[in-house]
DRENLUMDO-839742 format. One record per residue (C-alpha): residue in one letter; x, y, z. Coordinates in nm, 3 decimals, decimal comma. Each point is the difference from the previous one (the first is absolute). Example, Ala and Ser with C-alpha at 12.3 -4.5 7.8 and 13.67 -1.06 7.14 Angstrom:
BEGIN
{rec a; {1,230; -0,450; 0,780}};
{rec s; {0,137; 0,344; -0,066}};
This chain:
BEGIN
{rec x; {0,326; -4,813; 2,822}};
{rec x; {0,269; 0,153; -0,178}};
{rec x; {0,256; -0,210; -0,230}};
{rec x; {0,291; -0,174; 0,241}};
{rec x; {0,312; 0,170; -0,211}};
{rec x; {0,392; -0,203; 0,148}};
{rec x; {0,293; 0,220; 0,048}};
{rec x; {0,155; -0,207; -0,234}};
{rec x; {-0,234; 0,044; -0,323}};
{rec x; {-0,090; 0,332; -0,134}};
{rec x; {-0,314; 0,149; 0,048}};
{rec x; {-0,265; -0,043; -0,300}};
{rec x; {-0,203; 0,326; -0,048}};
{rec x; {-0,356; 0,043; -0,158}};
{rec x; {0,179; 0,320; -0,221}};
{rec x; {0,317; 0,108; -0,076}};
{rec x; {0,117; 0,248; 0,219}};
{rec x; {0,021; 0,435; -0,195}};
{rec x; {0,322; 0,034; -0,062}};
{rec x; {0,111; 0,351; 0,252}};
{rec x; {0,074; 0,201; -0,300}};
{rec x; {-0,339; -0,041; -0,226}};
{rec x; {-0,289; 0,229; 0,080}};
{rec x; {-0,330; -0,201; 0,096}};
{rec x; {-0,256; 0,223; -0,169}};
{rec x; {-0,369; 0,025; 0,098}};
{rec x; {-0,285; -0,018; -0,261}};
{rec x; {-0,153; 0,337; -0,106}};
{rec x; {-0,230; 0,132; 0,264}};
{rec x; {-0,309; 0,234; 0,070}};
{rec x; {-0,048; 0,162; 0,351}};
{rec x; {-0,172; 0,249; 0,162}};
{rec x; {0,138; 0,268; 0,278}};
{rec x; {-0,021; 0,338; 0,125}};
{rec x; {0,259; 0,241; -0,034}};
{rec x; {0,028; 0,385; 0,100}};
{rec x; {-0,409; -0,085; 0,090}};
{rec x; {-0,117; -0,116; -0,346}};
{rec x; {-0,065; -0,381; -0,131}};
{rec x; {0,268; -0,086; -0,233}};
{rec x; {-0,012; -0,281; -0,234}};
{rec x; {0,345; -0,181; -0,016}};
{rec x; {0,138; -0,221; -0,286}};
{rec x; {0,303; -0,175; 0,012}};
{rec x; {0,174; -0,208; -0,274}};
{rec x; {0,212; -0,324; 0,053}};
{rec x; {0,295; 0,171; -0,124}};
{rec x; {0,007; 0,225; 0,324}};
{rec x; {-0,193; 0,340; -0,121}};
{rec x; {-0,269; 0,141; 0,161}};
{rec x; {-0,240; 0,276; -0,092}};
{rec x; {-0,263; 0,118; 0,211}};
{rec x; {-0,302; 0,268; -0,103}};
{rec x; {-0,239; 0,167; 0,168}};
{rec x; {-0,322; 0,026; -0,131}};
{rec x; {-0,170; 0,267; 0,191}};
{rec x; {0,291; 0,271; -0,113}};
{rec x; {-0,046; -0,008; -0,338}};
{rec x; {0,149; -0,389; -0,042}};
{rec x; {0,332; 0,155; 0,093}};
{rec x; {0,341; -0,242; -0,008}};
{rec x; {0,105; 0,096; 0,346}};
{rec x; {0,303; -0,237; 0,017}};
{rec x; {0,202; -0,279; -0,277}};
{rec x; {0,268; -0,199; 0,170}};
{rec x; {0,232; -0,206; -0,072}};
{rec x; {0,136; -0,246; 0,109}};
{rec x; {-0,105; 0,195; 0,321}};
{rec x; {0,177; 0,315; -0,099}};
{rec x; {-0,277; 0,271; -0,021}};
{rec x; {0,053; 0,192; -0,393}};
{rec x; {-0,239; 0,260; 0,040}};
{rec x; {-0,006; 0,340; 0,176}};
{rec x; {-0,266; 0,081; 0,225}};
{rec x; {0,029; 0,315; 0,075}};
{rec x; {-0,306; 0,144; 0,236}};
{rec x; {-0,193; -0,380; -0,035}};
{rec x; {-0,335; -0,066; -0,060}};
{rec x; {-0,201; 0,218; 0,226}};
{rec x; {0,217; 0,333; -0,105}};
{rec x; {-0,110; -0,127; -0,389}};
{rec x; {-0,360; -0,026; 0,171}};
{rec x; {-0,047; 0,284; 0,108}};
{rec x; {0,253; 0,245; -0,187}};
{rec x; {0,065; -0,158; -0,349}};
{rec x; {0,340; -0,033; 0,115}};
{rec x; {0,095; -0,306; -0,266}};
{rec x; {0,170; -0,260; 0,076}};
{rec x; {0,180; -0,353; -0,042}};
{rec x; {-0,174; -0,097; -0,392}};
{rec x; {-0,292; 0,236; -0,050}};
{rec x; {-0,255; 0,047; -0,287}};
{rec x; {-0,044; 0,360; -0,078}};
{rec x; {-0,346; 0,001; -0,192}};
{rec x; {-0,196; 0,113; -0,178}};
{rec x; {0,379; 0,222; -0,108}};
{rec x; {0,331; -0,032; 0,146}};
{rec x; {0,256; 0,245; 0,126}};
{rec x; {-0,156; 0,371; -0,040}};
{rec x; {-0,214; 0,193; -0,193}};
{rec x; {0,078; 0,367; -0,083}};
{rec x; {-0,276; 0,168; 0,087}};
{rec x; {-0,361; -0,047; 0,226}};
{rec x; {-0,147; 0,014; -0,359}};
{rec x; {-0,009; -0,249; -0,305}};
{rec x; {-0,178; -0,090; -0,238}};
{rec x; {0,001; -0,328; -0,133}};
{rec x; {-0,238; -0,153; -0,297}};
{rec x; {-0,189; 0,308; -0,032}};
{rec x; {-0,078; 0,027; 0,347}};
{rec x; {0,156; 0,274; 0,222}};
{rec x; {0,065; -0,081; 0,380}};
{rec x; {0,060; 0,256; 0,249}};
{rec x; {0,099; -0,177; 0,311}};
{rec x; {-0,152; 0,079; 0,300}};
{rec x; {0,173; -0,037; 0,356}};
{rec x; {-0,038; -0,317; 0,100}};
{rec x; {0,102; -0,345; 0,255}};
{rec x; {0,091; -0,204; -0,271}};
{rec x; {0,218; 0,279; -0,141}};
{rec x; {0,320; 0,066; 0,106}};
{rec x; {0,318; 0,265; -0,081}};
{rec x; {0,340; 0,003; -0,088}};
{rec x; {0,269; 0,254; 0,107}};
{rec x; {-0,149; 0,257; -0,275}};
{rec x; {-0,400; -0,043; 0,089}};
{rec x; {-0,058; -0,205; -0,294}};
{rec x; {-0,187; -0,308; 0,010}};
{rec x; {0,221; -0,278; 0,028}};
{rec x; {-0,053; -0,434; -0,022}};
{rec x; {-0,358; 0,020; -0,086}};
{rec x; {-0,317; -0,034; 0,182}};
{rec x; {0,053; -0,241; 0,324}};
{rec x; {-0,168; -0,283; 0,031}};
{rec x; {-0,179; -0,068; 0,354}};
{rec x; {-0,128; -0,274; 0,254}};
{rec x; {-0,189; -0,236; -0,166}};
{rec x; {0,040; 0,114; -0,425}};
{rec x; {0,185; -0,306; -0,081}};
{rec x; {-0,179; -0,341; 0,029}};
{rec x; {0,256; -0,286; 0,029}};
{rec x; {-0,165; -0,277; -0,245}};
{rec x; {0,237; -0,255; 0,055}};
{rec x; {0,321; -0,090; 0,152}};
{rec x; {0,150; -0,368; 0,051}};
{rec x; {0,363; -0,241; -0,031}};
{rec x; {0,088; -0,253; -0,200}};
{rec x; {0,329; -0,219; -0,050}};
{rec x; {0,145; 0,280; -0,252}};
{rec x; {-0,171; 0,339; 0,108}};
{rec x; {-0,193; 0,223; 0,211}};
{rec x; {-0,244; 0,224; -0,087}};
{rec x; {-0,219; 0,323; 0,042}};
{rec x; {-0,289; 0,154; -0,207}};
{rec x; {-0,225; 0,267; 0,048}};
{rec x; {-0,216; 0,310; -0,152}};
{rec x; {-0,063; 0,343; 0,061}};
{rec x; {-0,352; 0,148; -0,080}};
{rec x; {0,101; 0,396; -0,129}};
{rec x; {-0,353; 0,105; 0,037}};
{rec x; {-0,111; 0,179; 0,308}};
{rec x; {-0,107; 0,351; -0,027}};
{rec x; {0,309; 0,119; 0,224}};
{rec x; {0,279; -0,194; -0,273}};
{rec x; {-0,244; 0,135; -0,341}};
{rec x; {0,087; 0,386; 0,132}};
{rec x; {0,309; -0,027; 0,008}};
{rec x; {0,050; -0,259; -0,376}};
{rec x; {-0,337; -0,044; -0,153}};
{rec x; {0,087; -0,287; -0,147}};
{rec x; {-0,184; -0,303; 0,159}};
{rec x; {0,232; -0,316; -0,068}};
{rec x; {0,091; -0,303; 0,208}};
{rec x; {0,331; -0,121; 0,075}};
{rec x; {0,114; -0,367; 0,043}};
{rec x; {0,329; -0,109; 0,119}};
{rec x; {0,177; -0,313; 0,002}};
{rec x; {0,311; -0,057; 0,238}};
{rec x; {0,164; -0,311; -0,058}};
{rec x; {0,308; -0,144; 0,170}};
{rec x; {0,237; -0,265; -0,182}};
{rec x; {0,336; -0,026; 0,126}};
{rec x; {0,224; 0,291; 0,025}};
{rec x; {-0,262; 0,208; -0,176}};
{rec x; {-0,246; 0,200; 0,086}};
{rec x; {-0,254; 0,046; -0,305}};
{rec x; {-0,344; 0,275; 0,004}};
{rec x; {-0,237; -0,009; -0,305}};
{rec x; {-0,213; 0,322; -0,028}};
{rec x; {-0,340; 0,005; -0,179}};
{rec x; {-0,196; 0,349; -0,041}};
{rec x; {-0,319; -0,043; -0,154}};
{rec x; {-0,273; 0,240; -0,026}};
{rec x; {-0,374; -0,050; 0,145}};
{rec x; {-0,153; 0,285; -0,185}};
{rec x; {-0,003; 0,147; -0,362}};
{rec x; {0,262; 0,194; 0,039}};
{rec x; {0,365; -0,079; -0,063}};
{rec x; {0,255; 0,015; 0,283}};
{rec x; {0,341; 0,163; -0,001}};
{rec x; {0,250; -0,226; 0,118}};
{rec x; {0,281; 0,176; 0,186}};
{rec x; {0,035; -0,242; 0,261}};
{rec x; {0,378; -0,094; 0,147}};
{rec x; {0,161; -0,191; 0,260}};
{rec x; {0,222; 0,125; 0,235}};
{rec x; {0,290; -0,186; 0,188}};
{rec x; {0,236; 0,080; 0,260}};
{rec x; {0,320; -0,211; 0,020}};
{rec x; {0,207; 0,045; 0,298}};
{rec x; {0,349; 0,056; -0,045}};
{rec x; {0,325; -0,227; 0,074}};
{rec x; {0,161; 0,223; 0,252}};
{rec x; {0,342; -0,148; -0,113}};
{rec x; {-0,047; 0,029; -0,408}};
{rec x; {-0,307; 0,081; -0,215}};
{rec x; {-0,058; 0,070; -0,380}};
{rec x; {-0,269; 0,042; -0,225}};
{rec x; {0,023; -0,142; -0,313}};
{rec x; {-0,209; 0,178; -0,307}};
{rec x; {-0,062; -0,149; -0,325}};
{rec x; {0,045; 0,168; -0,344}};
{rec x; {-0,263; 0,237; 0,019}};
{rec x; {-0,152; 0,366; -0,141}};
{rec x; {0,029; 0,199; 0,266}};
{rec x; {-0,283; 0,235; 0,023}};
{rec x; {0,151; 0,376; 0,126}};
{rec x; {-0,226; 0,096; 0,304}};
{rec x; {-0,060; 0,374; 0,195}};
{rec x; {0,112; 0,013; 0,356}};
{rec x; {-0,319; -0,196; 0,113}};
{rec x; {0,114; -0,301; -0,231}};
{rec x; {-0,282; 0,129; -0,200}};
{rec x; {0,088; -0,092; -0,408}};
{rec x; {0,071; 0,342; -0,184}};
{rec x; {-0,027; -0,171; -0,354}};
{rec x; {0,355; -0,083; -0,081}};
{rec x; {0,143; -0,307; -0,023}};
{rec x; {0,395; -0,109; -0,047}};
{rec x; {0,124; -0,385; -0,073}};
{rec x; {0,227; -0,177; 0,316}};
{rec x; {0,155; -0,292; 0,000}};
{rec x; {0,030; -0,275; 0,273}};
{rec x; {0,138; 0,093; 0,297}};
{rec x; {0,046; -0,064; 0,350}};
{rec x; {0,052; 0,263; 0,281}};
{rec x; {0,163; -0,029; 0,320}};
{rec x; {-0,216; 0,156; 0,250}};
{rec x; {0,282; 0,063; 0,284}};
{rec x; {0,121; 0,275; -0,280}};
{rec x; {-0,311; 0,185; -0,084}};
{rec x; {-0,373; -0,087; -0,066}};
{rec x; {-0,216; -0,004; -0,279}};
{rec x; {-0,283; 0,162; -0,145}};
{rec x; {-0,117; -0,119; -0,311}};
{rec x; {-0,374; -0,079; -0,200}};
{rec x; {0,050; -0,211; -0,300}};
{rec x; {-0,166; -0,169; -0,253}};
{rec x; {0,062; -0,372; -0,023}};
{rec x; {0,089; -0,222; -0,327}};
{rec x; {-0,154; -0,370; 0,003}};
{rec x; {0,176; -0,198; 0,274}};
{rec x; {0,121; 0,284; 0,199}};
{rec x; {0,104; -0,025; 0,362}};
{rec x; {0,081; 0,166; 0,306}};
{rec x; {0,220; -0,141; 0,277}};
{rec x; {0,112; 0,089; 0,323}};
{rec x; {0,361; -0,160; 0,089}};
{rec x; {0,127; -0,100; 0,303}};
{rec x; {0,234; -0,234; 0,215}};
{rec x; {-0,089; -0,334; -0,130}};
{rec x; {-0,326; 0,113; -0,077}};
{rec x; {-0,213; 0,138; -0,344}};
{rec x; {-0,363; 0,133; -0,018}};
{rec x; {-0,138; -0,021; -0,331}};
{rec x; {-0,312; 0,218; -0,106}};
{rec x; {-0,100; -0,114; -0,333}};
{rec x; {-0,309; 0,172; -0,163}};
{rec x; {-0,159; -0,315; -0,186}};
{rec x; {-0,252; 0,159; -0,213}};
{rec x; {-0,206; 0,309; 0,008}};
{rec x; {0,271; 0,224; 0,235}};
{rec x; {0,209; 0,195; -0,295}};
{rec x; {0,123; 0,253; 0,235}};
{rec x; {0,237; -0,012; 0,329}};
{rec x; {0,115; 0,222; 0,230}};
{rec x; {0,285; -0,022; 0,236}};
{rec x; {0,025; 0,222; 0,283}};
{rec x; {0,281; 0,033; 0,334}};
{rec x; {0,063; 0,271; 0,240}};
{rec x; {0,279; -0,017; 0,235}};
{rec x; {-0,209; 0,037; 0,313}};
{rec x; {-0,189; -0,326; -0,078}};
{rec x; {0,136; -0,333; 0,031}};
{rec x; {-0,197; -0,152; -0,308}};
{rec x; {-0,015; 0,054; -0,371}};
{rec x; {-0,304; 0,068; -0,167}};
{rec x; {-0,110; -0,159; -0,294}};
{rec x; {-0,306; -0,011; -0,181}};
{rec x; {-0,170; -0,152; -0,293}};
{rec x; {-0,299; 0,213; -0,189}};
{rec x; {-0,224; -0,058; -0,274}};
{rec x; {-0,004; 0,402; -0,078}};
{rec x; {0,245; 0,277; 0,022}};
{rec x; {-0,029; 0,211; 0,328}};
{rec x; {-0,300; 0,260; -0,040}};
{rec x; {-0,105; -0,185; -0,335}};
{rec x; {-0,419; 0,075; 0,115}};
{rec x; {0,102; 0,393; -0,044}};
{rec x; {0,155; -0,093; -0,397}};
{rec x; {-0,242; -0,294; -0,090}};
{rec x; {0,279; -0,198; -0,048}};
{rec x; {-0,100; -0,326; 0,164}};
{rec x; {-0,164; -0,359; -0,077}};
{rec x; {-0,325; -0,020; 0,046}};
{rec x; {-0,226; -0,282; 0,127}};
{rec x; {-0,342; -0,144; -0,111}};
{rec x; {-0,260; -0,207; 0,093}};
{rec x; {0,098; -0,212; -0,279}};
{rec x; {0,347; 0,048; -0,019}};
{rec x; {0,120; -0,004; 0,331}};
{rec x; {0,395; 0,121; 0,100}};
{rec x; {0,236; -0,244; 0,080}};
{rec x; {0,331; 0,037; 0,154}};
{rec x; {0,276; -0,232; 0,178}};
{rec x; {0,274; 0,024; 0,230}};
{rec x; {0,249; -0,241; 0,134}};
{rec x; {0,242; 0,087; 0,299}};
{rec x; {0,276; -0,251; 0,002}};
{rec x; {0,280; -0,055; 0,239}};
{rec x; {0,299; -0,205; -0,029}};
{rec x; {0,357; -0,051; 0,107}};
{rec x; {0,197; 0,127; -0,328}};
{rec x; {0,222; 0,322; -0,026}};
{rec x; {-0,028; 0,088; -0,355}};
{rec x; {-0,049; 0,343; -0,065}};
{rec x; {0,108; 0,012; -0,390}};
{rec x; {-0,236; -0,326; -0,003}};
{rec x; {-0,309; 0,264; 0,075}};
{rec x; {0,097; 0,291; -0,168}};
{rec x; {0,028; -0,147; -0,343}};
């Protein structure tokens, strides 16, 4: 039987009541769903952000929110990225990012002529673009899990069926490590090679942010910005910027850059910054908007754009594997001269 409480002597409680203001936050989370028809794995921190990744197209970030406020663009979703290469949300681009210049390269002393192929696809000037797709079952989730402080994701790809050695004859393995901690969204990158021969590392991640349809900036760091062709390929050149933040309701930018230690990129807007710091092994950046897409894209690269036709890349061995980090953070301030200094 409940407690007998008068009218005429306050009620005793087991807990103080939340006070209306405070938000009650969850512990950090891992779930499973389906979304646009694939298995997703979700993670979810108790400081309200939420990533979720789906492992069957090519451990793509298909949506980070929060505080319930989706960040990232989707553009054509999961099965358009499927079936078409048509990236999305917070993409790896492997074994290179962005293009290449040519369906030729040679790379280490071997020379590749790419054939047509399904896990190759095209950018606006028939060039190979984002590197060779990853399908179905090539990554093998190893372990996922949530604790009182984070959630977690790791898995590997296996770069070694026939189909994947035409195209980069390379055989490697990649491991990846998603971690989520509070407002931040963290990936570790390992490339390590299973045969003799050393791998060229040219890997990148891509992200679209969506844009605050009110205000939005990007925010670059000091940087040397690299002096690209009309296909953002690099001609050579490079001239010194400073920090610098653009408005993007007065023009958009176009820029590939190399990045000093601690440099950032940062997209601005009402009451709300996204933070995409390169941690270690990512010295280059790219920053990309057009005015028919609602997002900025940003990306982080351990190699210049078509650095397998220059052999100007890190390379990966069995005994020296690559390692590279990323952190996407997100937070409340309004800084910009904070992030471009």
């Amino acid at each position: 039987m409940p407690p007998i409480v008068s009218s005429d002597s306050p009620a005793v409680l087991d807990e103080p009541p939340a006070l209306p203001d405070a938000p009650i936050l969850a512990p950090c989370s891992r779930t499973v769903a389906m979304h646009d028809g694939f298995e997703v794995v979700t993670l979810a921190s108790a400081d309200g952000l939420e990533a979720s990744f789906a492992p069957r197209v090519g451990m793509t970030c298909c949506s980070l929110r929060d505080r319930g406020v989706e960040l990232l663009g989707e553009r054509f979703g999961l099965a358009a990225y499927a079936s078409c290469g048509l990236s999305t949300g917070l993409s790896l681009m492997h074994p290179w990012t962005n293009r290449l210049s040519s369906w030729r390269y040679t790379a280490g002393g071997t020379t590749v002529r790419l054939p047509v192929s399904p896990l190759l696809h095209t950018d606006r000037w028939g060039l190979p673009v984002n590197g060779v797709q990853s399908k179905g079952h090539d990554w093998h989730v190893e372990d996922s899990g949530a604790d009182a402080c984070s959630a977690w994701l790791e898995a590997t790809l296996a770069f070694e069926r026939p189909e994947q050695l035409a195209l980069f004859p390379f055989p490697h393995r990649v491991h990846l490590r998603i971690e989520l901690r509070g407002r931040a969204l963290s990936l570790e990158t390992r490339v390590e090679a299973t045969g003799r021969v050393p791998v060229p590392v040219c890997f990148g991640y891509r992200v679209y942010v969506r844009r605050d349809p009110v205000a939005c900036a990007v925010v670059l760091p000091r940087r040397r910005q690299l002096v690209t062709d009309e296909r953002m390929l690099p001609t050579g050149a490079a001239e010194p910027r400073g920090g610098r933040a653009f408005q993007l309701e007065r023009g958009d930018v176009r820029e590939l850059f190399a990045l000093g230690d601690g440099g950032r990129v940062a997209v601005m807007g009402t009451g709300r910054r996204l933070t995409l710091e390169p941690l270690a092994g990512f010295p280059f950046a790219q920053v990309c908007t057009y005015p028919e897409e609602p997002h900025a894209t940003l990306e982080a690269m351990t190699a210049e754009p078509d650095a397998l036709s220059h052999d100007t890349y890190p390379v990966a061995t069995a005994a020296r594997p690559y390692h590279a980090a990323l952190r996407i953070a997100v937070d409340d301030a309004f800084e910009p001269a904070a992030v471009a200094a």
